[in-house]
C-alpha positions in Angstrom: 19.2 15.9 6.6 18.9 14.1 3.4 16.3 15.9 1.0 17.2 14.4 -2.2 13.7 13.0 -3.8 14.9 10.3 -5.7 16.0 8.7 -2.3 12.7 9.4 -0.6 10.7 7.7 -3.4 13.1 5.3 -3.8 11.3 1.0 -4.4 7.5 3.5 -4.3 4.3 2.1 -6.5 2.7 5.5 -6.6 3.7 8.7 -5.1 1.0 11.0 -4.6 2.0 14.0 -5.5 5.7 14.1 -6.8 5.3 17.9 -7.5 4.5 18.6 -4.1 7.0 16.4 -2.3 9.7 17.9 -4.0 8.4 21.4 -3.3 8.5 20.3 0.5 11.6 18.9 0.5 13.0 22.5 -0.9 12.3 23.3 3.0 14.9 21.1 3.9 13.3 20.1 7.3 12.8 16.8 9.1 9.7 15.4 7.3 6.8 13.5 9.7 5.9 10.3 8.1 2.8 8.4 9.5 2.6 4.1 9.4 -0.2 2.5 10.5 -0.9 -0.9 11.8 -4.1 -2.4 12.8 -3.2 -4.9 15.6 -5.3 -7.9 14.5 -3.4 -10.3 14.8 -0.4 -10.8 16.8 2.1 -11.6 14.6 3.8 -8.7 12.3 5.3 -10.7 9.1 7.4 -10.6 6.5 4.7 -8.3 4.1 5.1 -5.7 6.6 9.1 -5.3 6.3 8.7 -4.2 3.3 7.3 -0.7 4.7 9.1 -0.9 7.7 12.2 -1.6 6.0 11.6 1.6 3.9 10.9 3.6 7.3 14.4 2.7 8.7 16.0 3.7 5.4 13.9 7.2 5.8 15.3 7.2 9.1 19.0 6.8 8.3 18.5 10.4 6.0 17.0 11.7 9.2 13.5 12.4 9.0 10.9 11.2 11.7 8.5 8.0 12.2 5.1 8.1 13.5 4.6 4.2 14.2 0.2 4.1 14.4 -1.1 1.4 16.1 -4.9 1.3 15.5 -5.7 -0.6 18.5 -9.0 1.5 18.0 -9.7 0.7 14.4 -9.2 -2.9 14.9 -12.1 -3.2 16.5 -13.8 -2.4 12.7 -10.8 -3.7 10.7 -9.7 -2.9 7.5 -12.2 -3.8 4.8 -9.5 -3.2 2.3 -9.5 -6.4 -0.4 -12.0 -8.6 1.5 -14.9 -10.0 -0.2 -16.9 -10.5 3.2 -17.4 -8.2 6.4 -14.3 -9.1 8.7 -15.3 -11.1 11.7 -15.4 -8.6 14.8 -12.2 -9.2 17.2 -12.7 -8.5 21.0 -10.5 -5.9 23.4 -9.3 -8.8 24.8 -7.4 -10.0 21.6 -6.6 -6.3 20.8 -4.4 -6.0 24.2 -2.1 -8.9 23.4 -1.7 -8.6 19.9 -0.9 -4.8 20.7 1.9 -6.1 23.4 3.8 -7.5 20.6 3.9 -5.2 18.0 6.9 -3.0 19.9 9.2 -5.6 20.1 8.7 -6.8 16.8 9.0 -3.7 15.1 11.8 -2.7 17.3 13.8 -5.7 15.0 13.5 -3.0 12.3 13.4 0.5 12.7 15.4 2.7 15.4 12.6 2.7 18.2 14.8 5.9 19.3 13.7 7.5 16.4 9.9 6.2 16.7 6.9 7.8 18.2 4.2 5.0 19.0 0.7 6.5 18.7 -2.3 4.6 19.4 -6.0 5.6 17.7 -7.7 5.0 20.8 -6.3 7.8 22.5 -8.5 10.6 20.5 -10.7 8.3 19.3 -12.1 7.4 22.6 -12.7 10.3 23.7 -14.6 12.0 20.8 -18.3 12.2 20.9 -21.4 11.7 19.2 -21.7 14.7 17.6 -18.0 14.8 16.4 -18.3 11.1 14.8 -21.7 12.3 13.0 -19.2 15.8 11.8 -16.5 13.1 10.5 -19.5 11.5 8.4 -20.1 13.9 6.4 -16.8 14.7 5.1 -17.4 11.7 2.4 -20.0 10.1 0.5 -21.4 6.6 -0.1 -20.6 7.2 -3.5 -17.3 8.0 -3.0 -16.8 4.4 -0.8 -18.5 2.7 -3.6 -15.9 3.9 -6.0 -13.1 1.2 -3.9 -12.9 -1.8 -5.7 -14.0 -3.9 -3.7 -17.0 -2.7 -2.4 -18.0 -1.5 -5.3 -17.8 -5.6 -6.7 -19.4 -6.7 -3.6 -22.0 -4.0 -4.0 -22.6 -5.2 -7.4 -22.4 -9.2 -5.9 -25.3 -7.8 -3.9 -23.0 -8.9 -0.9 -23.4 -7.1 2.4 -21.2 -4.0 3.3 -21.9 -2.5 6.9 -22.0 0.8 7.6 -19.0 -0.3 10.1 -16.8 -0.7 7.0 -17.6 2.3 5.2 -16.7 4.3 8.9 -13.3 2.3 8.2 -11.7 4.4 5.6 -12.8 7.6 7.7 -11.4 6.8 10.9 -7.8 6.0 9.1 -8.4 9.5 7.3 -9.2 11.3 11.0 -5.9 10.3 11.8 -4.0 12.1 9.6 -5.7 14.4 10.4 -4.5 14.7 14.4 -1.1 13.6 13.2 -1.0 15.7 10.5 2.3 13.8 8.8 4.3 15.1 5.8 3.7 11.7 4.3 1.9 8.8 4.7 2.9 5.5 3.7 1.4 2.1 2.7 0.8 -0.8 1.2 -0.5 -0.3 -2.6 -3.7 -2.0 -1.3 -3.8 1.0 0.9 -4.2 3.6 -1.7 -8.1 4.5 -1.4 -7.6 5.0 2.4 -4.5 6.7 2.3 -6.3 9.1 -0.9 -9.1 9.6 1.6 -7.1 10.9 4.0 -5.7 13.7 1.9 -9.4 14.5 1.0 -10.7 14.4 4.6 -7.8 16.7 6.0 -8.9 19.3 3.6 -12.9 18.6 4.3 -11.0 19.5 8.0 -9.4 23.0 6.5 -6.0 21.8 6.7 -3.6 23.5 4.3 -0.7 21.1 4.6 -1.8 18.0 3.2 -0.2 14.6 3.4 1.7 13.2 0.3 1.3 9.4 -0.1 4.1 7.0 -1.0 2.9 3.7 -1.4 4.9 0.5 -2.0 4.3 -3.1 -3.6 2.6 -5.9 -1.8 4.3 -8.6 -1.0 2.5 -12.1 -1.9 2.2 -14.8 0.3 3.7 -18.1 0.7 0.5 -19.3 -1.4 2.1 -16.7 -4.5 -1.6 -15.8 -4.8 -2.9 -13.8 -2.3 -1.1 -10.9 -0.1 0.6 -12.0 2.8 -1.9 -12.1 5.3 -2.5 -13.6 8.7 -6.1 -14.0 7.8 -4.7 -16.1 4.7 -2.6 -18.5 6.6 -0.1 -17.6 4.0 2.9 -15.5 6.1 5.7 -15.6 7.7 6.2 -13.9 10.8 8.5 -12.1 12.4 8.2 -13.5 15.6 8.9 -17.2 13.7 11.6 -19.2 14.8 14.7 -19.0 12.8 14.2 -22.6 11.7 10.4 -22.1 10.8 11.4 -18.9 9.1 13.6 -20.5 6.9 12.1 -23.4 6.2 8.8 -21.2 5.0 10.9 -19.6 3.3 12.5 -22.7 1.1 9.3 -24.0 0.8 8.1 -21.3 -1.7 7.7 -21.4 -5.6 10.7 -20.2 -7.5 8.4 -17.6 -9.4 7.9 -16.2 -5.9 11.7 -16.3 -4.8 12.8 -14.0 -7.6 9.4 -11.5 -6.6 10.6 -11.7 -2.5 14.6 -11.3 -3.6 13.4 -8.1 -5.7 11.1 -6.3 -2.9 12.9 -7.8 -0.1 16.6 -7.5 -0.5 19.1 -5.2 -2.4 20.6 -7.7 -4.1 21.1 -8.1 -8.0 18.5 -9.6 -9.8 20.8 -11.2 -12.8 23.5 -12.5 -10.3 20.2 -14.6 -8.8 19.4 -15.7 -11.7 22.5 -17.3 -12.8 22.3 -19.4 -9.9 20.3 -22.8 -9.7 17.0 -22.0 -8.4 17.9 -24.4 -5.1 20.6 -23.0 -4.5 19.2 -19.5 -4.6 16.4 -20.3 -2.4 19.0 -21.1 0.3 20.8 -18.0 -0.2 17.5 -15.7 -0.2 16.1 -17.8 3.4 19.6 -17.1 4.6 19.8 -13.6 4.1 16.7 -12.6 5.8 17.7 -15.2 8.7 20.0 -13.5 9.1 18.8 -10.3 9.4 16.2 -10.7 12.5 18.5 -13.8 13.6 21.9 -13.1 13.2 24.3 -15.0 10.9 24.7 -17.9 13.6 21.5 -18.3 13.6 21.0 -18.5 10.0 23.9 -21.1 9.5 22.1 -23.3 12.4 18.5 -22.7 10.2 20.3 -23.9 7.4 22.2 -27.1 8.9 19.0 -28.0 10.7 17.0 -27.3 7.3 19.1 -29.9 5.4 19.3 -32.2 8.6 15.6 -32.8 8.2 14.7 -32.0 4.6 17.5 -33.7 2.9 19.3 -36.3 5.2 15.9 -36.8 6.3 17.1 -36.6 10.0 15.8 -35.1 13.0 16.6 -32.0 14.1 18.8 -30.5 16.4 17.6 -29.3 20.0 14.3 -30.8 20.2 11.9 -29.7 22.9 11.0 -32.6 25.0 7.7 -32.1 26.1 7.0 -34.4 29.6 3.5 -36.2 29.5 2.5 -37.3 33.4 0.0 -39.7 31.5 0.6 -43.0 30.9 -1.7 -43.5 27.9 -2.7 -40.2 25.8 -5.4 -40.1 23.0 -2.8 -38.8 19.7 -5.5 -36.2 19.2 -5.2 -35.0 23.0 -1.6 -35.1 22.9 -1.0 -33.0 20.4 -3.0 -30.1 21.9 -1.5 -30.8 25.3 2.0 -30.2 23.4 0.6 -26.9 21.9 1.5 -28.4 18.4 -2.6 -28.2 17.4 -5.0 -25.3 18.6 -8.1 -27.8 18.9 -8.6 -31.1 19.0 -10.4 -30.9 16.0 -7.9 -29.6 14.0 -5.5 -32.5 15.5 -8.1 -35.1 14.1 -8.4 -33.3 10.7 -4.4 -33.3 10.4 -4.6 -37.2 11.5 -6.6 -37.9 8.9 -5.1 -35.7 5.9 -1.9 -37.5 7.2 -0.1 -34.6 8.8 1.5 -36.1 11.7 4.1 -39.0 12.0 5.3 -40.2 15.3 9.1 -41.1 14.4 9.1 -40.7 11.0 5.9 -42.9 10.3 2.8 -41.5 9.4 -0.3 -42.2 11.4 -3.5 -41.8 10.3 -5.9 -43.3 13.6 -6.8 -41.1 16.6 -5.2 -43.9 18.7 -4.3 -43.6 22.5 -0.7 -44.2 23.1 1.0 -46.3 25.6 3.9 -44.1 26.7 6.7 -46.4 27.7 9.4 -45.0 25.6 10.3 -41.7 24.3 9.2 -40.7 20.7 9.5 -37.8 18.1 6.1 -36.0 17.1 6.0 -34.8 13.8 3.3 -31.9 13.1 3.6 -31.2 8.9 7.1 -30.9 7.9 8.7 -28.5 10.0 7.4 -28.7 13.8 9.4 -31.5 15.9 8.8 -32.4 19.6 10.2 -35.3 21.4 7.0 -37.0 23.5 8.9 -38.5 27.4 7.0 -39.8 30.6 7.9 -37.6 33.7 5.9 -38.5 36.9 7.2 -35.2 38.2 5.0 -32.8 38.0 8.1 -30.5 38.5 9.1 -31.2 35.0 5.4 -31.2 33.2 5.5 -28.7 30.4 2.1 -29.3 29.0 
């Protein structure tokens, strides 16, 4: 059991408090550390790693992972750094995205090692009277003292009493876990604050410490990394899509993801040129949810496309049984456009090319021929008539 502080706060924004971690730690026991994930969304990304990463190296010294899935809480969702109240996400949704999370965070930690706790299983069976109990262990004018509601408070923008029950629910859970530490995102710090204040509202005398670590930014290099952004990369992307996300990102923001999401030497990156960095820093994380085959095939295909300005390798054919297709019907058909209003609106920013040339009319096609669709610069599919229906795909 490795009980050496500097290794446990090791790549940490705040600790919370140092002072008692390191009197724990004179115990020498296997310390309980809680992670939480809200499953809004079904994809996990690359903002996450950066926690989980730091749970499998806690892990390796032996200590224990709760992995939380707030399949109950995501029914609120985390107000944390929104401006607006979140828009409400059904059961429904809650189910699948929860179905993925396992796998995805299997890529990471030792899921031998992981306990996978989910909210709903105390929360849903806690009545009334114990939900009106939780209430009172904080204050409106301790919410108001977040950032952000106190700015949208000030904005004279709505906050619902939903959001406020937010913050407590995460806190309640520490307090049935009752975890040695938890850890989060810096963005988490009120939450993760109120939970050490609600567990001793609850009497508790072992109280969580807090690590929390830096936020990674987006593909944007604004915002966090956020599906509700549009600005990630997921875990679940292809190796391909993950790479070329990844190459497609400012060289500011390459030197920020090489320092939170590698180990490697800052100065040796920068002695590089910045290209050629960029290629090593999309084939090193590639590589590490892909394999190094993988990464090598990202990388050929990556410069097929991007710099020989060729197709790329293994292209899904998708079969059409139509004859003649409206573009914007196609392209929905093929799963390459959610709606066929957001097929239109790419038509007409220019977003798709049928082999290589841009089109900018909602036409219908005549299919006598095969044809590569081009979605923005990374999704490829080649278009062939099939009378089959054996071999429809769509």
């Amino acid at each position: 059991m490795n009980t050496k502080l500097e290794d446990i706060i090791y790549g940490a924004t705040d600790v919370i408090s140092i002072v008692e971690l390191g009197k724990r730690l004179t115990c020498k026991k296997q310390l309980i550390i809680k992670f939480g994930v809200d499953p809004t969304a079904p994809d996990l990304h690359l903002g996450h790693t950066v926690i989980l990463n730091k749970l499998r190296h806690l892990q390796t010294l032996g200590h224990k992972v709760l992995f939380l899935i707030g399949d109950f809480t995501a029914l609120i969702g985390d107000p944390s750094g929104r401006s607006t109240t979140r828009p409400v996400i059904t059961k429904q949704e809650i189910k699948n995205n929860v179905q993925t999370y396992v796998n995805q965070v299997s890529k990471i930690l030792d899921i031998t090692k992981t306990e996978i706790v989910y909210n709903s299983s105390w929360f849903n069976k806690m009545s009334i009277n114990e939900i009106l109990n939780l209430t009172t262990k904080s204050t409106v004018a301790q919410m108001l003292t977040r950032k952000d509601f106190d700015k949208r408070y000030k904005e004279n923008r709505s906050i619902s009493i939903r959001e406020f029950l937010y913050p407590l629910l995460q806190a309640y859970d520490s307090v049935i876990l009752q975890p040695d530490i938890e850890i989060g995102g810096h963005d988490q710090k009120f939450n993760l604050i109120l939970g050490r204040e609600v567990q001793k509202n609850y009497g508790m005398k072992n109280i969580q410490i807090i690590i929390t670590m830096p936020i990674l930014e987006g593909m944007d290099g604004v915002r966090k990394m956020s599906k509700s952004y549009n600005n990630y990369i997921a875990l679940n992307d292809t190796c391909t899509t993950m790479f070329g996300k990844i190459m497609s990102i400012s060289d500011e923001l390459m030197y920020k993801y090489y320092k939170i999401l590698t180990n490697i030497n800052i100065s040796v990156v920068k002695q590089m040129h910045p290209k050629e960095a960029k290629c090593n820093l999309a084939h090193f994380i590639v590589k590490q949810y892909y394999g190094n085959d993988n990464a090598c095939e990202a990388k050929q295909s990556f410069n097929k496309v991007f710099i020989k300005k060729e197709f790329p390798n293994n292209l899904i054919t998708q079969y059409i049984t139509f004859n003649e297709i409206q573009l914007s019907k196609l392209l929905v058909l093929s799963k390459m456009c959610s709606s066929k209003k957001e097929a239109q609106r790419l038509i007409q920013q220019g977003g798709i090319k049928i082999n290589s040339q841009k089109v900018m009319i909602d036409y219908v096609i005549n299919l006598k021929e095969d044809f590569i669709l081009q979605v923005g610069k990374r999704r490829f599919q080649r278009i062939r008539l099939n009378n089959d229906d054996n071999h429809k795909k769509t």
